[in-house]
Phi, psi and omega in degrees: 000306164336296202302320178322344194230023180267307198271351146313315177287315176330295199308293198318298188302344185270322187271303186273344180106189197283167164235127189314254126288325162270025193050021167302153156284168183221126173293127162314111179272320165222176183207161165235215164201129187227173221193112159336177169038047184049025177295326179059201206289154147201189199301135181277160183285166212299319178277346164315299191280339163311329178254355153316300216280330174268325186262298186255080169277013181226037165290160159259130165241126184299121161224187164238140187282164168306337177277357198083001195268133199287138162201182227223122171234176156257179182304322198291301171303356186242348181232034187314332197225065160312140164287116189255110156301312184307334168245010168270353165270342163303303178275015157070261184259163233265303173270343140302321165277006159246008143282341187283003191257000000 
């Protein structure tokens, strides 16, 4: 039930973005994900980044290393083998382009 309203809030800031003083959306630039129970920040989950990676395909993701140290990456590093629509229309039909990757 939690993730369900996790990734609701997600959907609402990602798609028109957050909105400003005048209720404009605003584009996102950077993001973190943080975690209850003293988990403090972590890696957001594959649909999370999937709709980063679709709306803000140029976001900064806030993260932690193995080592704990916070650092700033992109949606593409955190997603290497994203479903990218622009390029399954290029490349036409559908299953050709999940052989080329």
């Amino acid at each position: 039930m939690f993730a369900n309203a996790v990734a609701a809030g997600v959907s609402s800031a990602m798609v028109p973005g957050i909105p400003d003083a005048q209720g404009k959306p605003v584009a996102l630039t950077h993001v973190v994900a943080v975690a209850n129970d003293d988990r403090g920040v972590i890696s957001p989950c594959g649909r999370c980044r999937q709709m980063m990676f679709d709306y803000y395909p140029d976001i900064k993701v806030i993260v932690k290393d193995d080592e704990g140290v916070l650092r700033t990456v992109s949606v593409q590093q955190l997603l290497p083998f994203a479903y990218d629509q622009k390029r399954i229309r290029r490349l036409g039909d559908p299953a050709k382009a999940a052989l080329d990757y």
